[in-house]
C-alpha positions as CSV (number, residue, x, y, z in Angstrom):
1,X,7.3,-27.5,21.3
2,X,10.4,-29.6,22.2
3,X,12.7,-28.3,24.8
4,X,15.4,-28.4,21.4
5,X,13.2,-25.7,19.8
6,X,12.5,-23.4,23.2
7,X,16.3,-23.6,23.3
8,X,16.5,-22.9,20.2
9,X,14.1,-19.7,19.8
10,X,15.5,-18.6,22.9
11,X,18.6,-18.1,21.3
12,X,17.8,-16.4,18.1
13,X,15.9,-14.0,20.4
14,X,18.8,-13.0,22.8
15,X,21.6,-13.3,19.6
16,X,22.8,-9.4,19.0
17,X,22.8,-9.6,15.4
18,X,21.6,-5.7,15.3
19,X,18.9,-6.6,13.4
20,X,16.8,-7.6,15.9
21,X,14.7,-10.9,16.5
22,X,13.9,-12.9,13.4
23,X,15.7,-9.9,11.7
24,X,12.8,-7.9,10.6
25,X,9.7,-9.7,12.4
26,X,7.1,-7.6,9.6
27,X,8.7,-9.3,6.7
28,X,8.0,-13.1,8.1
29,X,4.9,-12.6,9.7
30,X,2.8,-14.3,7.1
31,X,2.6,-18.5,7.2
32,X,3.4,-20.0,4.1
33,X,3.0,-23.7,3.5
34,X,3.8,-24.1,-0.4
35,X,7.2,-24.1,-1.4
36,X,9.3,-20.2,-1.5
37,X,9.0,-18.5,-4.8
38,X,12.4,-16.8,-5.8
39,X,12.4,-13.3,-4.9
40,X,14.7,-12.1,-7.5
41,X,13.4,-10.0,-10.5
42,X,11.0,-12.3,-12.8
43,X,10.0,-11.3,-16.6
44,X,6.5,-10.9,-16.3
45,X,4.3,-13.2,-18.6
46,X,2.4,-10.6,-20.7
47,X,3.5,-7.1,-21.8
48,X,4.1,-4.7,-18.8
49,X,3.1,-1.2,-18.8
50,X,3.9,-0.7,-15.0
51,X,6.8,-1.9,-13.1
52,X,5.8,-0.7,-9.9
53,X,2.6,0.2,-7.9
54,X,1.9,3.4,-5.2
55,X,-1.2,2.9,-3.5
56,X,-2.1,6.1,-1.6
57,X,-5.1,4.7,0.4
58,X,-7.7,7.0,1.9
59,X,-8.8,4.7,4.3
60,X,-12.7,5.7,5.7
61,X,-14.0,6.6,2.2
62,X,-13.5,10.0,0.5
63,X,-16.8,11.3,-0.6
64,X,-17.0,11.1,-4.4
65,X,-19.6,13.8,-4.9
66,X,-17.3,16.6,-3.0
67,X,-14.2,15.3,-5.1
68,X,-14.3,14.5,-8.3
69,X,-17.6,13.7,-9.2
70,X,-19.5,16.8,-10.2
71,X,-23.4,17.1,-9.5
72,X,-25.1,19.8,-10.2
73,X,-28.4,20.6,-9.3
74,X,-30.9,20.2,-11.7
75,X,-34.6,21.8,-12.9
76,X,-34.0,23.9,-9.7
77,X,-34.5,21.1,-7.1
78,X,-31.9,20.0,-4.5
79,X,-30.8,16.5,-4.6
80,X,-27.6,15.1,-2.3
81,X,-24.6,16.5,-3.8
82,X,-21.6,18.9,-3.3
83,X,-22.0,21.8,-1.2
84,X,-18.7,23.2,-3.0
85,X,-17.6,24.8,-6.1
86,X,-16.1,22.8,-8.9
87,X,-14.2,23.7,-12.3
88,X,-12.8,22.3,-15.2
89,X,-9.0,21.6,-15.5
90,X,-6.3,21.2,-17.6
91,X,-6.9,20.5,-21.2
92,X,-9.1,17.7,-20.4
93,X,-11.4,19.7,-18.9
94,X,-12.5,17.7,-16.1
95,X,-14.3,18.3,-13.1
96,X,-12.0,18.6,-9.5
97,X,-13.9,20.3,-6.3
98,X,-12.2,23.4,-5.1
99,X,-11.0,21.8,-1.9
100,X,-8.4,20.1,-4.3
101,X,-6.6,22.9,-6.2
102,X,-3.1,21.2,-6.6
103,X,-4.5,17.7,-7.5
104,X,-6.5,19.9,-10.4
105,X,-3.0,21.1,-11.2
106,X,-2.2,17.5,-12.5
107,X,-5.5,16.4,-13.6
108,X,-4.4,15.5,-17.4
109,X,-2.5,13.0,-15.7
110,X,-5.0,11.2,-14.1
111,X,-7.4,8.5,-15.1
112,X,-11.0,9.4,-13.4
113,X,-12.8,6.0,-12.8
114,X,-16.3,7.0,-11.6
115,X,-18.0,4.0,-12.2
116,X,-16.3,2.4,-8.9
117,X,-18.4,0.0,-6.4
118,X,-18.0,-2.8,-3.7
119,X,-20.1,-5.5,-2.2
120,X,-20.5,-3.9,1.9
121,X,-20.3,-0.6,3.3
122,X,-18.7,-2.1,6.1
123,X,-15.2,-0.4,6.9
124,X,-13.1,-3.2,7.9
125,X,-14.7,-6.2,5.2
126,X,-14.4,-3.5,2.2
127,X,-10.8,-2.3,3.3
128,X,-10.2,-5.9,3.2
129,X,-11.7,-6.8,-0.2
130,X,-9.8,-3.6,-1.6
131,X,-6.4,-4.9,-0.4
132,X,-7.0,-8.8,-0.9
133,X,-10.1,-9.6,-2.6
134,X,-11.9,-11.3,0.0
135,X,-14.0,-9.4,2.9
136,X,-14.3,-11.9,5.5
137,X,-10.4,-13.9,5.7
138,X,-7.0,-13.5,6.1
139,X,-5.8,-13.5,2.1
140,X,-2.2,-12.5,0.5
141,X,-2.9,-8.4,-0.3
142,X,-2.0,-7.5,-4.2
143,X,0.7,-5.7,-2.8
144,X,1.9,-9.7,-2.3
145,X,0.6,-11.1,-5.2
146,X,2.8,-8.8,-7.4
147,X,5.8,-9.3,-5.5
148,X,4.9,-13.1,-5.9
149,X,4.4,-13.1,-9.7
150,X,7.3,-10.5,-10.6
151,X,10.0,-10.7,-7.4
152,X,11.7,-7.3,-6.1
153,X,14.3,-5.6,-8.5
154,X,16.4,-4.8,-5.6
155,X,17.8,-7.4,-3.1
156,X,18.6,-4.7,-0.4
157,X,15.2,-4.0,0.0
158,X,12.0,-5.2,0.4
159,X,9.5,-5.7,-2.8
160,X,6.6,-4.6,-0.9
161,X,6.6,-2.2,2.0
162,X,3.5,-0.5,3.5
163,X,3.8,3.3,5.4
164,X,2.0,4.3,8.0
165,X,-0.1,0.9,8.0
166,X,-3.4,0.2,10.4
167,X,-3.8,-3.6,10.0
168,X,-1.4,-5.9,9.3
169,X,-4.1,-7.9,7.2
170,X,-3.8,-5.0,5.0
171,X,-0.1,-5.9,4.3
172,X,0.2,-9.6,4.4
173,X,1.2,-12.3,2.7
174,X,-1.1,-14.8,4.3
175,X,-0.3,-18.5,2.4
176,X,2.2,-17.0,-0.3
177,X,6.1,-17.3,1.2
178,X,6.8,-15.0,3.8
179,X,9.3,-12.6,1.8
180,X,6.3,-11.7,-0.3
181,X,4.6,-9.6,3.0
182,X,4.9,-6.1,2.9
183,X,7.3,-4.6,5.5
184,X,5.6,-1.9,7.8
185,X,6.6,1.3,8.8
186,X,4.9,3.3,10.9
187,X,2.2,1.6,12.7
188,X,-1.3,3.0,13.5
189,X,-0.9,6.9,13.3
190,X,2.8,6.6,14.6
191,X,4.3,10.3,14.2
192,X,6.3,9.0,10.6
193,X,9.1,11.6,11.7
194,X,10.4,9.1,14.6
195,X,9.2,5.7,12.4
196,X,11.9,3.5,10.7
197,X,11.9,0.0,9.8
198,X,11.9,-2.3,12.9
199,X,15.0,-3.2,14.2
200,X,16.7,-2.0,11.3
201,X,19.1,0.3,13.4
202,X,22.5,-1.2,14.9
203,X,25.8,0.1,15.2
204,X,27.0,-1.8,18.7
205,X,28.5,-3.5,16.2
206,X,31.1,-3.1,13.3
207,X,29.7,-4.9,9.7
208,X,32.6,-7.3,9.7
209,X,31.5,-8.5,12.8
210,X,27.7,-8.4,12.4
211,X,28.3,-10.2,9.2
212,X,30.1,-13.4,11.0
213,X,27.5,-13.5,13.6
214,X,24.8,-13.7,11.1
215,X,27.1,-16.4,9.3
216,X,26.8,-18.2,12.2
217,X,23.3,-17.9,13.2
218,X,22.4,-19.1,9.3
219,X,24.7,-22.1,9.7
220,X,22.2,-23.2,12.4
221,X,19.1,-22.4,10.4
222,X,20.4,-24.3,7.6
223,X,21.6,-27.6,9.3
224,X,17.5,-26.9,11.1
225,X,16.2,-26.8,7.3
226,X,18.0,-29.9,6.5
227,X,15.8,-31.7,8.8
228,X,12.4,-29.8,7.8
229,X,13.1,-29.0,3.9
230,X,9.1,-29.1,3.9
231,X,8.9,-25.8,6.1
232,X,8.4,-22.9,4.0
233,X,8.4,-20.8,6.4
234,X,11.9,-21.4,8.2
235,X,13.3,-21.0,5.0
236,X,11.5,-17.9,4.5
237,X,13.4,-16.7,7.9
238,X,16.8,-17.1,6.2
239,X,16.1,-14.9,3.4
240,X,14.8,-12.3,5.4
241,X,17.7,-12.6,8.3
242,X,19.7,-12.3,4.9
243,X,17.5,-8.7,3.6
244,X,17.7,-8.0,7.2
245,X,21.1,-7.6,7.2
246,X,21.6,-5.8,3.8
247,X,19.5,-3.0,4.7
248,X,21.2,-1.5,7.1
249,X,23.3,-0.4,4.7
250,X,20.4,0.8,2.3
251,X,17.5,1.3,4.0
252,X,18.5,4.4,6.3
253,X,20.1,6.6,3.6
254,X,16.4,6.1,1.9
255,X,14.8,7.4,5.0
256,X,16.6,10.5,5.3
257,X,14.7,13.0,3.5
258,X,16.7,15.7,5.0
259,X,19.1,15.2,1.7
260,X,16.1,16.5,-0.1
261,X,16.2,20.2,-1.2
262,X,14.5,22.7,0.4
263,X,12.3,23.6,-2.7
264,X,11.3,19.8,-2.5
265,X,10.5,19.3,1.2
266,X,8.6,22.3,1.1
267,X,6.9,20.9,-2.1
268,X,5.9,18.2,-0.4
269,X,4.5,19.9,2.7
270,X,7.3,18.9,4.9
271,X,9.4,22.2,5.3
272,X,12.7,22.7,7.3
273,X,13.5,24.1,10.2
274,X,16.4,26.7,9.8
275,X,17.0,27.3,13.3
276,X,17.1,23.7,14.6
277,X,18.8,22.3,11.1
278,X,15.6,19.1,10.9
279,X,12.9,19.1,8.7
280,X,9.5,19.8,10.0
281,X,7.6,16.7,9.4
282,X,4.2,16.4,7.8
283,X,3.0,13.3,7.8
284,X,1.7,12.3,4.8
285,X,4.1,14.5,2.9
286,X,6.7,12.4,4.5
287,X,4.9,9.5,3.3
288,X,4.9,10.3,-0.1
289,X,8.1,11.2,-0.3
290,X,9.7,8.5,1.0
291,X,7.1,6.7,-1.8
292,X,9.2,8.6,-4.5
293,X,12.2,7.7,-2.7
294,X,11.9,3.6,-2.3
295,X,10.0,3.8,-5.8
296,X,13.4,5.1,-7.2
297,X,14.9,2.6,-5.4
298,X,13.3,-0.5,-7.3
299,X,10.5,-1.5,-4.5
300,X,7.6,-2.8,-6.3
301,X,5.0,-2.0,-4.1
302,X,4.5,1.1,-1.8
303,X,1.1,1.8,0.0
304,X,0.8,5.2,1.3
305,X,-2.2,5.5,4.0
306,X,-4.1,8.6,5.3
307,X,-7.1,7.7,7.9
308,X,-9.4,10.2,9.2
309,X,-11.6,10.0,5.7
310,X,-14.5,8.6,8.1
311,X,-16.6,11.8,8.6
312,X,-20.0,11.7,9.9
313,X,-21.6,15.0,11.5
314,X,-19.0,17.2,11.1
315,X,-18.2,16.7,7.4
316,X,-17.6,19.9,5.5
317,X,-14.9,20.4,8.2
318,X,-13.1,17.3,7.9
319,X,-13.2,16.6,4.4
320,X,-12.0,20.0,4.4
321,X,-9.3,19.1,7.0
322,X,-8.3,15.7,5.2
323,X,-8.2,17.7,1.2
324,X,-5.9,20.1,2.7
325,X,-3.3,17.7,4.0
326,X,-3.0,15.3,1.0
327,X,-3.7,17.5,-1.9
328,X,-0.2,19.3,-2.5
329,X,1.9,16.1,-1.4
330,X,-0.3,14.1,-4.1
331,X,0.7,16.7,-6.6
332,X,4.3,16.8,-5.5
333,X,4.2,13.4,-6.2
334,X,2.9,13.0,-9.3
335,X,5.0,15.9,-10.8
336,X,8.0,14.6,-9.4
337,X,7.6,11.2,-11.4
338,X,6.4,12.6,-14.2
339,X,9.6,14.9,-14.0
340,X,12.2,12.2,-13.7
341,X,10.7,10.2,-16.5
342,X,9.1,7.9,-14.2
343,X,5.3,8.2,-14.0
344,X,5.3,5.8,-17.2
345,X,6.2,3.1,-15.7
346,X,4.8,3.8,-11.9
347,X,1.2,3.0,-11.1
348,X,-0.2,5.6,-8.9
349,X,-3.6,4.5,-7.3
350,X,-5.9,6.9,-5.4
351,X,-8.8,5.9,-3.4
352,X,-10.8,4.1,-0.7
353,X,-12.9,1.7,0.8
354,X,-16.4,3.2,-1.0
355,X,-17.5,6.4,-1.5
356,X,-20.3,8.7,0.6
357,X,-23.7,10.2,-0.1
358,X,-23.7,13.6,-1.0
359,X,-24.9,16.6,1.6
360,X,-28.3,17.8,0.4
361,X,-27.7,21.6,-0.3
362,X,-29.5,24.1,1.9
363,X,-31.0,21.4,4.9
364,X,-28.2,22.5,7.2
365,X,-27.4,19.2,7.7
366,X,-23.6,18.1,7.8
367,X,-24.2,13.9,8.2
368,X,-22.6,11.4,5.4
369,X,-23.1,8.0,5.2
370,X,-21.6,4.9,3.6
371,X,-21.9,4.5,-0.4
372,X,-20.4,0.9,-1.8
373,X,-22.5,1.2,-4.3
374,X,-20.8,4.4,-6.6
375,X,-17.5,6.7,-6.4
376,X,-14.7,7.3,-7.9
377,X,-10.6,6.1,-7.8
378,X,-8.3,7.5,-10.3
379,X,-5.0,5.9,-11.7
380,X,-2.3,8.2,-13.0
381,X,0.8,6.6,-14.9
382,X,2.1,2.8,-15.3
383,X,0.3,2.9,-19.1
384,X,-3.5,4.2,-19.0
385,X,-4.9,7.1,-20.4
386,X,-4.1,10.2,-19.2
387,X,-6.6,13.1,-18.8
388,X,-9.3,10.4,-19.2
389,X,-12.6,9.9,-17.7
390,X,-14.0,6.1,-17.4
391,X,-17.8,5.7,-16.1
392,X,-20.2,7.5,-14.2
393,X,-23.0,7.6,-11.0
394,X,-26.3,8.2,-12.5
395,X,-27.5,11.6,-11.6
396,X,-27.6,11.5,-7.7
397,X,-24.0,10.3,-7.4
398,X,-26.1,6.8,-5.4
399,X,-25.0,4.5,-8.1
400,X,-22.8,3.5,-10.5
401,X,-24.2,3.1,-13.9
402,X,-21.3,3.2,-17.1
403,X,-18.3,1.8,-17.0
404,X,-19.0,0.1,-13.6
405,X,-15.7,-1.3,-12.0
406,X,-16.0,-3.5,-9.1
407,X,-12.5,-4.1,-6.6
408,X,-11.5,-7.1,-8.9
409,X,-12.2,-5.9,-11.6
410,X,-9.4,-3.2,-10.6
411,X,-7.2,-5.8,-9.1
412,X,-7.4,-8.0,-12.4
413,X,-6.8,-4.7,-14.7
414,X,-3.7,-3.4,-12.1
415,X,-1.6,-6.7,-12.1
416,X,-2.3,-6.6,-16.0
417,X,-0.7,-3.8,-16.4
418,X,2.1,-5.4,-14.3
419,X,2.4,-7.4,-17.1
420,X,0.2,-10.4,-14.7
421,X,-2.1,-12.1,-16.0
422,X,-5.0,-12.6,-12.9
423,X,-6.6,-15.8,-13.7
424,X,-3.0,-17.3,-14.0
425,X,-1.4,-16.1,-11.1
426,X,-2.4,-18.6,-8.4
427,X,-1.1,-20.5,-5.3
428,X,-2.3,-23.9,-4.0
429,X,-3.0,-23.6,-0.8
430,X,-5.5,-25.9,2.2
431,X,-6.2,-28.2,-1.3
432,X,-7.4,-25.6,-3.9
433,X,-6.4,-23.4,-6.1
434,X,-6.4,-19.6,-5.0
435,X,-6.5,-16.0,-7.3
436,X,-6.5,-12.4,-5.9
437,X,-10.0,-12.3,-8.2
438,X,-11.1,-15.0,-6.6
439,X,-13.4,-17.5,-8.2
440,X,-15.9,-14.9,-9.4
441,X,-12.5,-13.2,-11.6
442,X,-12.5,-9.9,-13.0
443,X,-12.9,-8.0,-16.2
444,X,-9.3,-6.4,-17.5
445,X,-10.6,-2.9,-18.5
446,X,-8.2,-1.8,-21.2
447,X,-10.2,0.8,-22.7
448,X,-8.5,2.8,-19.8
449,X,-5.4,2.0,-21.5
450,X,-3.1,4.2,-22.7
């Protein structure tokens, strides 16, 4: 490094622009080489169902068979399966565990897909593969594909932003431009009450002010493009200087789920307080609220994480633990889109890294294990089927059998209904050609669609 650039960074990192370093280091923390795609709003190649994605990501794999994937025993013998009641739903009449009574509330709006599998039961390569098709390298996540192929619908925002995120390989944009990356908030189990975009937060400063100092600092980048127009990634650091700065003005009023109603916060498991005047946070209610929220907003792309789906020895406590924490906020969610016309044209994805082995009944036993091989997701909105039921485990729950649907397989069929077409979408990068499906591809499954 020259001592021109050491001056150089050492100035953008001292400059009060109330926006912090780099303005927003989560949205350029990827390392694009090709040339930036335009971030505004694209028309999407083929027909769009969807406009927008949630993710809610169970990260440590919910277990299938306690779920939605009903088992019983059969001819009187024991064989792994759930250890709790289940009952058919809604009009559809479809099987959800007892441990999820408001999710069964909304069941004719789901899509089952039981005939789910993977390639490891490794936690960290199968997370990986879920979120960017490969298990083993740092690839762009389909949160950053779609922001790639269809840009963000609201230039105050981000097109991609990830809550409550473990890893940033789970949010990056790897090769694709920088503004593509999903922008974090809350970072590994950080209480989501107290979490806020990164340096987002300024008021040392009035706007006119902050807005020549920014003028200024971009001057400076601009005249340093003119002498590296091949640098992606510099370029990438004046658009998102330039998001930086506009959502400081947007981005807060979004947070503040105190304007919610009453009725709604407690909806969404998050209550209020009456005698302090706050809201009493819930975690993952927040989450999903502030999913509604940034959703209504025009992000494209909103992952919603809840760990702690890892259980081992103590399972039938902690699965019950981990049901009884998401299961109303889900709902909330899902009503609450469908309510404000919205569920048609919003995605909602449900599920994790791979499923588990069911307990067997009446060995006192309370141990699960890893199961790549069979579970279940389930897709609600954004054009497929609702009340619908798509493949199935064969008898034991240990494999899936009909309808099988492997991570790009779902990745192909999601940025269809985005209106993508997977083997299309591509990025040169390191001199070849690279897909979210990867070269293997994946099978669009439209008999899921609506």
């Amino acid at each position: 490094m020259t001592e021109q650039d050491r001056s150089r960074r050492s100035m953008l990192q001292t400059a009060s622009c109330g926006f912090g370093f780099m303005a927003l280091q989560g949205l350029i923390a990827g390392n694009a080489t090709g040339a930036p795609r335009d971030q505004r709003a694209q028309a999407p190649p083929l027909p769009a169902r969807a406009r927008r994605v949630i993710f809610l990501f169970m990260s440590g794999g919910p277990a299938h068979l306690d779920t939605f994937d009903y088992k019983p025993q059969t001819g009187g013998k024991p064989h792994p399966g759930s250890v709790y009641d289940f009952a058919r739903h809604g009009e559809s009449g479809s099987w959800v565990s007892e441990l999820l009574p408001h999710t069964a509330g909304q069941v004719d709006k789901l899509c089952l897909l039981k005939g789910m599998y993977c390639d490891t039961g490794n936690h960290a390569q199968s997370s990986l593969q879920l979120h960017s098709g490969e298990r083993l390298r740092k690839r762009p996540t389909l949160g950053a594909w779609i922001n790639y192929g269809l840009g963000t619908e609201n230039q105050n925002l981000p097109g991609y932003i990830s809550l409550n995120t473990s890893k940033p390989q789970f949010y990056t944009s790897a090769f694709l431009p920088t503004s593509c990356a999903g922008t974090p908030i809350g970072v590994n189990g950080e209480d989501m009450s107290k979490a806020t975009i990164p340096n987002i937060a300024g008021r040392h400063l009035p706007p006119d002010a902050k807005r020549r100092q920014l003028d200024f600092v971009q001057a400076l980048n601009r005249k340093h493009l003119e002498q590296r127009p091949e640098d992606a990634r510099l370029e990438g650091v004046i658009r998102s200087m330039e998001l930086g700065f506009r959502m400081q003005a947007t981005a807060p009023e979004i947070m503040d789920i105190s304007q919610e109603s009453k009725h709604t916060l407690e909806r969404y498991n998050v209550g209020f307080d009456n005698e302090v005047g706050t809201c009493r946070q819930s975690d993952f209610g927040r989450q999903c609220l502030l999913a509604r929220r940034f959703a209504e907003a025009g992000v494209r792309f909103i992952e919603v994480n809840h760990g702690s789906w890892d259980q081992h020895k103590w399972h039938r406590r902690d699965l019950t633990a981990n049901c009884s924490v998401t299961d109303q906020p889900v709902a909330a969610l899902l009503e609450d889109l469908d309510q404000r016309g919205m569920l048609e044209e919003t995605l909602v994805v449900w599920g994790g890294e791979f499923g588990r082995p069911g307990l067997v009944p009446g060995d006192g036993k309370d141990e699960t294990g890893h199961n790549p091989r069979g579970f279940t997701f389930w897709l609600a909105g954004g054009g497929v089927k609702r009340g619908f039921t798509w493949g199935a485990t064969d008898g034991t729950g240990a494999r899936a059998v009909e309808g099988r649907m492997h991570f790009r397989d779902l990745h192909a069929t999601i940025l269809n209904l985005m209106g993508l077409q997977h083997d299309a979408l591509d990025y040169h990068f390191e001199g070849r050609r690279h897909r979210l499906t990867g070269p293997e591809g994946g099978k669009v499954v439209t008999d899921i669609f609506a």
